[in-house]
C-alpha positions as CSV (number, residue, x, y, z in Angstrom):
1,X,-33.7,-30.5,-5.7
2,X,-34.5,-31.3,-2.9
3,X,-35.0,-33.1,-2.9
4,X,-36.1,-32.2,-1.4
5,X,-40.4,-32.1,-0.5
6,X,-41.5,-34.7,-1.1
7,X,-44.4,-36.0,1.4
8,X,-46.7,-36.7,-0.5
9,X,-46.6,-39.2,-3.4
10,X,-47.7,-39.5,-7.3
11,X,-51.8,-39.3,-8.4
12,X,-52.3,-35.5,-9.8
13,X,-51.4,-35.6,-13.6
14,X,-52.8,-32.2,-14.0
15,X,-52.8,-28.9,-12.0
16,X,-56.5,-29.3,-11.4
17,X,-57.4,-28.9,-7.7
18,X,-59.9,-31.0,-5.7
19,X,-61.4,-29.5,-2.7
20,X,-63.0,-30.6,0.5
21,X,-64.0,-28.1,3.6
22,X,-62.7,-29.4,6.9
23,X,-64.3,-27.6,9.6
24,X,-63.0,-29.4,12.4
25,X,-65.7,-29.1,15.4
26,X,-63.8,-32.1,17.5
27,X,-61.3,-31.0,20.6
28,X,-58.3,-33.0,20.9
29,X,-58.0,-31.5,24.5
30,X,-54.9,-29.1,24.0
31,X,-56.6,-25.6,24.8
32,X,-53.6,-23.4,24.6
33,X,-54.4,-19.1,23.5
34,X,-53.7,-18.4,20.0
35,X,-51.2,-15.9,19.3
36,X,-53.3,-12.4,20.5
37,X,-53.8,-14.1,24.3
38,X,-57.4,-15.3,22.9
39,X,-59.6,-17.9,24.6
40,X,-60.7,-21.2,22.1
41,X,-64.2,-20.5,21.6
42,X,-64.1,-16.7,22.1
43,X,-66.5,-15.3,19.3
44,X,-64.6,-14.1,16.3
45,X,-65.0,-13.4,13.0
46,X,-65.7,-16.4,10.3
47,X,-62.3,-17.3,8.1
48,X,-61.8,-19.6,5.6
49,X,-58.3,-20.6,4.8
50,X,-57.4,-22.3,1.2
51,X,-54.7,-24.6,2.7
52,X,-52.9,-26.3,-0.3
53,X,-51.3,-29.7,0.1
54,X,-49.4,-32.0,-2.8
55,X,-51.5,-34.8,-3.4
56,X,-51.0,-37.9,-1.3
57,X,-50.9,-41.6,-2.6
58,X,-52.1,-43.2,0.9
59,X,-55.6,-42.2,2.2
60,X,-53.7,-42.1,5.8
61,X,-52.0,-39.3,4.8
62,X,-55.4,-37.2,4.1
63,X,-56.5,-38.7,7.3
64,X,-53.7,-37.8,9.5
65,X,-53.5,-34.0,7.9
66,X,-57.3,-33.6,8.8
67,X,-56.4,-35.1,12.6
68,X,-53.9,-31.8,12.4
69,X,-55.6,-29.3,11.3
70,X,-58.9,-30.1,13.2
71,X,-56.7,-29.6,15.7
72,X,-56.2,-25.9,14.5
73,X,-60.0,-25.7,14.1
74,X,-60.8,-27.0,17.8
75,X,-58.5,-23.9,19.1
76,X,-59.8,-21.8,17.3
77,X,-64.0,-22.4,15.8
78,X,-64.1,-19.8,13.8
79,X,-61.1,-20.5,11.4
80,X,-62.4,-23.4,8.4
81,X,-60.4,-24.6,6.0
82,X,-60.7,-25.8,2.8
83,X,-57.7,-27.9,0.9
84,X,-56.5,-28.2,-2.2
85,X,-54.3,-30.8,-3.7
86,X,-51.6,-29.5,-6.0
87,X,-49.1,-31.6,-8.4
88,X,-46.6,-33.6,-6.5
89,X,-44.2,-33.9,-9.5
90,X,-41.5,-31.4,-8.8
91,X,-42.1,-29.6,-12.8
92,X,-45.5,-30.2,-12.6
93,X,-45.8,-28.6,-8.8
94,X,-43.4,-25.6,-10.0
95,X,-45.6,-24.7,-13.2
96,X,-48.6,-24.5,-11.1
97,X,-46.7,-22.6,-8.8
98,X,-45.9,-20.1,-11.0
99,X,-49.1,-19.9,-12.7
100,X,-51.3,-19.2,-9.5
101,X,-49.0,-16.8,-7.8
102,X,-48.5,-14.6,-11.2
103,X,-52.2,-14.8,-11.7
104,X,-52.6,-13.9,-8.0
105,X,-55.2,-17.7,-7.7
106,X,-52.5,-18.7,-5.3
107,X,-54.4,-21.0,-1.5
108,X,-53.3,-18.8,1.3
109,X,-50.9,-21.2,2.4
110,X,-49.3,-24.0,0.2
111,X,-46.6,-26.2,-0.2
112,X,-43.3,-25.7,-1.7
113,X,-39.8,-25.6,-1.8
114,X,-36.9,-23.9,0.0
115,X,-35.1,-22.9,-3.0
116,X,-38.4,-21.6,-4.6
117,X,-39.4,-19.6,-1.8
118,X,-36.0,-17.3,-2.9
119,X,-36.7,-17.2,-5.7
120,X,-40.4,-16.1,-5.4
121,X,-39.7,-13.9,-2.5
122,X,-36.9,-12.0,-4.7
123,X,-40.0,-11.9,-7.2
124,X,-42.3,-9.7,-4.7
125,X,-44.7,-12.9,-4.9
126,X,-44.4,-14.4,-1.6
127,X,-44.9,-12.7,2.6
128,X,-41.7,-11.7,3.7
129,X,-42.0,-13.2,7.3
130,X,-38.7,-12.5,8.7
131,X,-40.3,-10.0,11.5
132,X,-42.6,-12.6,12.3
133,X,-39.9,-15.2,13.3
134,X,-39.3,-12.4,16.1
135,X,-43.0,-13.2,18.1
136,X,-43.1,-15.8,20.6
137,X,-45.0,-19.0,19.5
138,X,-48.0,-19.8,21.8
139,X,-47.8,-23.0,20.6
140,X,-44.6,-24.3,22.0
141,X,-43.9,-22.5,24.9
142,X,-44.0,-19.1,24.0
143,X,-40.5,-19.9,22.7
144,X,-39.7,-16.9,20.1
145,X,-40.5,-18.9,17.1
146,X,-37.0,-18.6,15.5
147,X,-35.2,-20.7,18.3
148,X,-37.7,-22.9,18.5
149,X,-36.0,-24.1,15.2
150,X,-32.7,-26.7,14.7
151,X,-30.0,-23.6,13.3
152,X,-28.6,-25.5,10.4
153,X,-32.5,-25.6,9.0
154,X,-33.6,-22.5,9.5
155,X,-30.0,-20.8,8.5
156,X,-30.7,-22.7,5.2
157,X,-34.3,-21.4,5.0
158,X,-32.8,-17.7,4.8
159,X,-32.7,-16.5,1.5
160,X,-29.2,-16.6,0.5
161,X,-28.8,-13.0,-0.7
162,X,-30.6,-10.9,2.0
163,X,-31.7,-12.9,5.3
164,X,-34.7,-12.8,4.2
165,X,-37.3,-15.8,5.2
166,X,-40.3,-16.7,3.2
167,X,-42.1,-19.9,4.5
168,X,-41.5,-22.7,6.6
169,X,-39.8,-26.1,7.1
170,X,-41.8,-28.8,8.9
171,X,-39.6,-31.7,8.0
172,X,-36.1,-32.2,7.1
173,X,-34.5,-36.1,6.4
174,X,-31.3,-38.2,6.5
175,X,-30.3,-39.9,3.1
176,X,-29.9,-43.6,3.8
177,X,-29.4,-46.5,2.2
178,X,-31.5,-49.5,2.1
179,X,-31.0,-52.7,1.9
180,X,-32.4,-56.3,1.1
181,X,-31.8,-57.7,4.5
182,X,-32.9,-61.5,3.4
183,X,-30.6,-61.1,0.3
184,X,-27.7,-60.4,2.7
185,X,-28.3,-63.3,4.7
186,X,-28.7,-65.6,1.9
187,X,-25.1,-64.3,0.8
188,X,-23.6,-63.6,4.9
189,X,-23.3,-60.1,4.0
190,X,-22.5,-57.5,6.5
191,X,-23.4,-53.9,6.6
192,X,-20.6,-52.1,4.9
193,X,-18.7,-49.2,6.8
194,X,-16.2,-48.5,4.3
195,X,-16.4,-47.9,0.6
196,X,-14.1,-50.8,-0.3
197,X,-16.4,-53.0,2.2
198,X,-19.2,-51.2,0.1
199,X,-18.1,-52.5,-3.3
200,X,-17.2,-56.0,-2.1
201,X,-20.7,-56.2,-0.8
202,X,-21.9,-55.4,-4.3
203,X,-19.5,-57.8,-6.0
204,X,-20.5,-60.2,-4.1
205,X,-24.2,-59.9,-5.4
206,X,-23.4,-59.5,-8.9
207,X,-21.2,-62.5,-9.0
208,X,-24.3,-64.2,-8.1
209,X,-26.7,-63.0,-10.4
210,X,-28.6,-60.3,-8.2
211,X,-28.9,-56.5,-9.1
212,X,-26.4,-54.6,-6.6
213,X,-27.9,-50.9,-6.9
214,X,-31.1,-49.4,-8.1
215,X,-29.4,-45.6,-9.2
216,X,-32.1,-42.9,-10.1
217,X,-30.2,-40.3,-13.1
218,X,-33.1,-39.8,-15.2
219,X,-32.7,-35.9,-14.3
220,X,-31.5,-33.6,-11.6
221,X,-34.6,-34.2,-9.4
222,X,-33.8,-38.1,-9.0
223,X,-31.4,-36.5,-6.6
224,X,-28.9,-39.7,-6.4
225,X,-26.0,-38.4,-8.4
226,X,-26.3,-34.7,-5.9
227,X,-26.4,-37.4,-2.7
228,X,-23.7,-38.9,-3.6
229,X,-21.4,-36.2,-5.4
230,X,-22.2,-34.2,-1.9
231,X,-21.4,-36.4,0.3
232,X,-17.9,-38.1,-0.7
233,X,-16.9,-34.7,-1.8
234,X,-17.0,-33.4,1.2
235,X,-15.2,-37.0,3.0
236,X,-12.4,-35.4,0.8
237,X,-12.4,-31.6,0.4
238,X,-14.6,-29.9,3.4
239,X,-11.5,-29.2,5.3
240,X,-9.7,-27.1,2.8
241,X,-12.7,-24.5,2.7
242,X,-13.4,-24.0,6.6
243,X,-11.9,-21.4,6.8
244,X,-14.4,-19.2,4.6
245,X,-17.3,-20.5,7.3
246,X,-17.0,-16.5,8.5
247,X,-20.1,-16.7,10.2
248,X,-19.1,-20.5,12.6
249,X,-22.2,-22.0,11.7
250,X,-20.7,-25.0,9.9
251,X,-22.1,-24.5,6.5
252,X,-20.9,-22.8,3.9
253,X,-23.4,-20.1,2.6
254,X,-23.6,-18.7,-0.5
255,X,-21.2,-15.3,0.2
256,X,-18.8,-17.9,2.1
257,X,-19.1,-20.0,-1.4
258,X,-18.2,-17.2,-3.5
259,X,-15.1,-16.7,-1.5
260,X,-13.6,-20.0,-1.6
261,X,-14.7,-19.9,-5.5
262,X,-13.0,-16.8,-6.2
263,X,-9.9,-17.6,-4.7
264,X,-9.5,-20.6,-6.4
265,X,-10.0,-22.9,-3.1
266,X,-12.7,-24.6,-4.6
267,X,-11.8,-25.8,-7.9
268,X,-13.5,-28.6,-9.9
269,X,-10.6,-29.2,-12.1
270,X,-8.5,-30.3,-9.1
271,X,-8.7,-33.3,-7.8
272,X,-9.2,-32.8,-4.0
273,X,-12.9,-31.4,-5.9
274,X,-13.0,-34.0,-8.8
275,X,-11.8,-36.9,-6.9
276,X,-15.0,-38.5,-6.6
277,X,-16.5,-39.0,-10.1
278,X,-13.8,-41.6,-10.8
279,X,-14.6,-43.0,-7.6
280,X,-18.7,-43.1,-8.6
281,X,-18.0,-43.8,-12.1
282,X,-16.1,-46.9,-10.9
283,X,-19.3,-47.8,-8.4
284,X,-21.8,-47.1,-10.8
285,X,-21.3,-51.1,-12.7
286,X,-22.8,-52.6,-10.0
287,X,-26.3,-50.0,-10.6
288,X,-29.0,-51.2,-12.6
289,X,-29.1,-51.2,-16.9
290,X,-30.3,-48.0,-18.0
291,X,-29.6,-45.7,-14.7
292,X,-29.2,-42.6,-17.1
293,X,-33.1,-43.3,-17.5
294,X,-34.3,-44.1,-14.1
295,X,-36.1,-42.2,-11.9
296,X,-36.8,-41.9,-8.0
297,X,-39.9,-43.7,-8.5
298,X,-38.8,-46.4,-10.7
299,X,-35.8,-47.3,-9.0
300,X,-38.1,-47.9,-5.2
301,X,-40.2,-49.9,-7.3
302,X,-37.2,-52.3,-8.4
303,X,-36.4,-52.4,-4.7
304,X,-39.7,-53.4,-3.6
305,X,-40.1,-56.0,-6.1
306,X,-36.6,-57.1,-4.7
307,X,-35.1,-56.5,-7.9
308,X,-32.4,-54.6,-6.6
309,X,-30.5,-55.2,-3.4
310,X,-30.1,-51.7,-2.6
311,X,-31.0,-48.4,-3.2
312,X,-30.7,-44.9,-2.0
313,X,-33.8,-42.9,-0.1
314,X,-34.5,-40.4,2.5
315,X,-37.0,-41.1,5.6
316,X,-39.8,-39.2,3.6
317,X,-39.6,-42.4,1.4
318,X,-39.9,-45.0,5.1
319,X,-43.6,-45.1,5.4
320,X,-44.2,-46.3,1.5
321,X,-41.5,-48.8,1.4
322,X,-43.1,-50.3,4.9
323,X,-46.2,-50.3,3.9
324,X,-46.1,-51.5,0.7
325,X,-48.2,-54.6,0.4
326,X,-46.1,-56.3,-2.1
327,X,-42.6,-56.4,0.0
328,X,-41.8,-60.2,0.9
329,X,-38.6,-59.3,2.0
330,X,-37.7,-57.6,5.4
331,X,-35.0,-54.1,5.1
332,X,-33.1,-52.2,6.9
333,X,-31.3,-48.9,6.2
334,X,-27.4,-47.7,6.9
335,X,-25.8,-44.1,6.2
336,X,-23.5,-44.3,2.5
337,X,-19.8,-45.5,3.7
338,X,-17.3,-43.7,4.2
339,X,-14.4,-43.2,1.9
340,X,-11.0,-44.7,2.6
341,X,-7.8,-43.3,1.7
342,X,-7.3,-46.4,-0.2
343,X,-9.9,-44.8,-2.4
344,X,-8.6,-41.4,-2.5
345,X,-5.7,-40.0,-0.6
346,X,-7.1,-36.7,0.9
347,X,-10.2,-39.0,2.1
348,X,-11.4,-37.8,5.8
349,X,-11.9,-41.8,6.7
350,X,-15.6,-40.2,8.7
351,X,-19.2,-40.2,8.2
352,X,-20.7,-36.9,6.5
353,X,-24.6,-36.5,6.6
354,X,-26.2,-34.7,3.4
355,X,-29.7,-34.2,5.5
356,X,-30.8,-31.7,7.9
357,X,-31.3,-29.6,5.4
358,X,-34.8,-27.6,5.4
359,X,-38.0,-29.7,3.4
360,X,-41.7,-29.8,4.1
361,X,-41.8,-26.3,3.3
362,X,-45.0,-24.2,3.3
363,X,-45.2,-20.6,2.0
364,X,-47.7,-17.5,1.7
365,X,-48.4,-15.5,-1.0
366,X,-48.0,-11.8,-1.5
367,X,-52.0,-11.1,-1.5
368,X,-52.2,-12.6,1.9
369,X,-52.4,-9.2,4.1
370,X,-53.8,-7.6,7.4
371,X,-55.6,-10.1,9.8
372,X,-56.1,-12.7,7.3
373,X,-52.6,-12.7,7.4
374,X,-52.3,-12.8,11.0
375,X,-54.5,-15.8,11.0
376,X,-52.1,-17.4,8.7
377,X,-49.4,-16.7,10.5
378,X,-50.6,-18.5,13.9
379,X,-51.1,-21.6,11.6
380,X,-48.0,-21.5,10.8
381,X,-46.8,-21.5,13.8
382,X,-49.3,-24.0,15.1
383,X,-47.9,-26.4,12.2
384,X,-44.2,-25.8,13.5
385,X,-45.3,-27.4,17.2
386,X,-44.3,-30.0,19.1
387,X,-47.8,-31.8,18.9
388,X,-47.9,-31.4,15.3
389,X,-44.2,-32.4,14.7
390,X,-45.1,-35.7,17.0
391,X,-48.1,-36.5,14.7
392,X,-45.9,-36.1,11.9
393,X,-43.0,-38.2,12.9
394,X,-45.1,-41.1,14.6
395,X,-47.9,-41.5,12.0
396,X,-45.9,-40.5,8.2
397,X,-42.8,-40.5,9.2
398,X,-41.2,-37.0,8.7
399,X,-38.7,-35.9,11.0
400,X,-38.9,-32.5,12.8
401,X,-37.1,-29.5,12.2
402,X,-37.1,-28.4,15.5
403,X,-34.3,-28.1,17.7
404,X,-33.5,-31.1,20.7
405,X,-36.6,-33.1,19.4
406,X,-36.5,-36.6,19.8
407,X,-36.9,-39.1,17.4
408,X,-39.6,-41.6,16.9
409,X,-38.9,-45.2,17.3
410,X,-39.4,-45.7,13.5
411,X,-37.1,-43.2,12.5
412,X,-34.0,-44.8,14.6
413,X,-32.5,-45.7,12.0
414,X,-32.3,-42.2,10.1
415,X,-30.3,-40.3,13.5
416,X,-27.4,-39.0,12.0
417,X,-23.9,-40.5,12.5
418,X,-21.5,-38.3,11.3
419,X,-21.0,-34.4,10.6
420,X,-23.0,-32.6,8.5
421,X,-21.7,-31.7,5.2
422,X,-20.0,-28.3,5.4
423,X,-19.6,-27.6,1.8
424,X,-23.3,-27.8,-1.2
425,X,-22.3,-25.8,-3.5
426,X,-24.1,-28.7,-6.0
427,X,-27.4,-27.7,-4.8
428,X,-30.2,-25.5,-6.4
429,X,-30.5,-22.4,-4.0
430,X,-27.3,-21.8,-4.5
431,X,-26.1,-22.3,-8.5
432,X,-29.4,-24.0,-10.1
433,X,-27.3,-24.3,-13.5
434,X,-24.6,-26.1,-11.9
435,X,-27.2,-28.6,-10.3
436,X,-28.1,-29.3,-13.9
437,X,-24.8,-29.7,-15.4
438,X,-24.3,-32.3,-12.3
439,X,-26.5,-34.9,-14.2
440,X,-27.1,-33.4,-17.5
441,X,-23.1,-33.4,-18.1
442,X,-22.8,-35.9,-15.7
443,X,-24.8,-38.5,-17.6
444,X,-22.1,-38.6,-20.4
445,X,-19.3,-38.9,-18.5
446,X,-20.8,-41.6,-16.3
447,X,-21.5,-43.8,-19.6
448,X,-18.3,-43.1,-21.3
449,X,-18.7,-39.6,-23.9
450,X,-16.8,-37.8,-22.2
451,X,-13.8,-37.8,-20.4
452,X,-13.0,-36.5,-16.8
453,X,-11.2,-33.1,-17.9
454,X,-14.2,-32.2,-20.4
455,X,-16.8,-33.0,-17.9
456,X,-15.2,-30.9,-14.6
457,X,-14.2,-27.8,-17.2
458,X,-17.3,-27.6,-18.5
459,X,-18.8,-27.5,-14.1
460,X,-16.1,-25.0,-13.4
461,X,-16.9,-22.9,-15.8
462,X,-20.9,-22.8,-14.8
463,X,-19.5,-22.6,-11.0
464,X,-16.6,-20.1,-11.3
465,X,-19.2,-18.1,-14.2
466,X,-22.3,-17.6,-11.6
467,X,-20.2,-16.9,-8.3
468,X,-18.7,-14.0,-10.3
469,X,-22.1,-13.0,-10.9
470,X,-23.0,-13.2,-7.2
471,X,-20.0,-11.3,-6.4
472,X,-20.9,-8.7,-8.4
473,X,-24.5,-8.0,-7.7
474,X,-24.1,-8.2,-3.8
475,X,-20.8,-6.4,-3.8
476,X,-18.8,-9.2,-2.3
477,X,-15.0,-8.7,-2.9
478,X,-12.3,-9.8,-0.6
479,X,-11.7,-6.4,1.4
480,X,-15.2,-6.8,2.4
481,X,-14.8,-10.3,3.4
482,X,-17.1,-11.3,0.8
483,X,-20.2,-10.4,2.7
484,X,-18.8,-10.9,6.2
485,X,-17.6,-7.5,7.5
């Protein structure tokens, strides 16, 4: 999982919503038409939105999401809205998913993931708003909304099966690393490049008593085994499936997948594919006692206590680590090394980038229709705007999805530096079973139960069983170029 969406921090224990009606009478002096060539201010008919957001931990976050949406409101005075927090725990946040869209309670817009929004829009629960990616988007030039959009996020935010597109992405992230920076003085440490520099660094630091690594593996959310198994995967084995990217677009999607699956390309027995859990396994005495029951949460706490040295993050996580009252110790961040082929022989010896991949993600349901819908619609394209992606960036720290935007100068540090992976197979949207096996298997085999052979077999078998199943219920086969002709 996504990782990924994870704005907003840790307080709802429950699926109980608050409330509080916004009905944002300021002007924050950028009087653009909304999306039927209307005037702000021209008399309309009253709506009230339920706008669902996961709960925040900082009272800046509530703060800066009212600055947005009274920016809606002062567009457009007759649209109020009234929020609801939702759980921020990814089980927690998918049970009351589930719950309020079967039992048609569902906000008319609210937060989710990319993965779910398949899932629920294969379900009939969600607004299919493919057509709607067609209209222009009056709030960003009266670009069609679809191009407005960096390709490699909103391909990803296709349903995998059919095209199909079901919700939003107003943020996507780079993975980083971050680091102790007065620890590596203390020990003149440099910032590793390479994964032999990487592992000296952390001998180093354990030689002198301090915690290299804080590793999260308590369960396939924690998201640090998937980071890692992605990225030096595909340092070793992204070449050798390029050639099933039959559409150019430099990722493999879930058709292209089931190609290189079925003809044995990809093959997690091998070790151009299972190469890298020796390689982890071997980098994995330098984490923290008891990684098999750390989570995300637990192992940025170590780090801000300066427990740990290191640990692994995205930029979602920037704002709480720099504004965490407790931090005596100043950090920095740099992208996972590389792999040399002193580590592994088929090793690329380049940078590959897990992020860019489609987070933030907002969704309709079903019983959303006619121009309650519409109104909904012109939020969401409100939401996906410059302004709002500049508020976003320079005040929480979220980084844009749209295409050619620039950076803020706190999110330097997260612009990426190599390609982006070609080759997630690991994910959820596209085998969820296998992204379980990842940690639930993987767990055993990182603290000895099992050996290599039995832990791979075991993958291959979930990988090789599911792709099948793809195959046959989108009638993908090789003469049909799996999808492609």
């Amino acid at each position: 999982m996504s990782k990924s969406n994870r704005w907003f921090k840790s307080l709802l224990v429950t699926a109980l919503s608050l409330s509080v009606v916004i009905a944002g009478c300021s002007s924050n002096g950028n009087n653009k038409p909304d999306s039927n060539g209307a005037e702000p201010g021209q008399d309309k008919a009253p709506v009230e939105l339920r706008f669902a957001m996961e709960t925040p931990k900082e009272e800046q976050t509530k703060t800066v999401w009212k600055e947005i949406l009274d920016g809606y409101t002062s567009q457009h005075p007759n649209v109020t809205f009234k929020i609801e927090y939702t759980p921020n725990d990814g089980d927690a946040a998918r049970t009351w998913m589930t719950t309020a869209l079967i039992g048609g309670t569902a906000p008319d817009i609210f937060p989710s993931r990319y993965t779910w929004t398949h899932e629920d829009l294969n379900k009939d629960l969600l607004t299919d708003l493919t057509a709607r990616y067609d209209e222009p988007n009056p709030y960003n030039e009266d670009k069609v909304w679809k191009d407005t959009f960096a390709p490699t996020v909103f391909n990803e935010m296709k349903n995998p099966v059919d095209g199909r597109l079901a919700g939003i992405s107003l943020q996507t992230l780079a993975i980083r690393v971050f680091y102790n920076q007065d620890l590596f003085n203390k020990y003149n440490l440099e910032v590793p490049k390479t994964w032999t520099e990487f592992l000296n660094v952390q001998k180093t630091l354990k030689d002198a008593g301090v915690t290299p690594f804080a590793f999260a593996n308590s369960k396939p959310g924690d998201n640090h085994l998937l980071w890692a198994t992605n990225i030096l995967t595909n340092q070793i084995a992204a070449d050798k499936v390029a050639s099933y990217d039959y559409n150019g677009n430099k990722q493999l999607e879930l058709n292209e997948i089931v190609g290189a699956v079925s003809e044995k390309t990809i093959d997690l027995t091998s070790p151009e594919w299972n190469g890298v859990f020796p390689i982890i396994k071997d980098w994995s005495q330098y984490w923290a006692k008891g990684y098999n029951g750390v989570n995300g949460d637990t192992a940025k706490q170590m780090f801000l206590r300066g427990d740990v040295a290191m640990m692994m993050a995205g930029n979602f996580e920037l704002k709480s680590i720099q504004d965490f009252s407790g931090r005596n110790f100043e950090y920095g961040t740099f992208a996972l090394p590389y792999l040399t082929k002193a580590e592994h022989p088929d090793a690329s010896e380049r940078y590959y980038e897990l992020g860019g991949y489609p987070d933030g993600v907002y969704t309709v349901p079903k019983t959303v229709t006619g121009e309650k819908l519409d109104v909904v619609v012109d939020v969401l394209k409100y939401l996906t705007s410059p302004d709002v992606a500049s508020i976003l960036g320079n005040k929480l720290y979220l980084t844009t999805t749209l295409s050619g935007a620039k950076l803020p100068d706190n999110l330097k540090g997260f612009e990426f530096v190599g390609d982006r992976i070609l080759v997630n197979f690991y994910a959820a949207h596209i085998d969820k079973k296998l992204n379980e096996d990842l940690v639930r298997i993987g767990q055993l085999y990182l603290e000895g139960s099992i050996d290599l052979e039995k832990f791979t077999t075991e993958m291959n078998n979930t990988l090789t069983t599911d792709m099948a199943a793809a195959a046959t219920q989108n009638s993908w086969n090789k003469d049909n170029g799996y999808g492609s002709k």
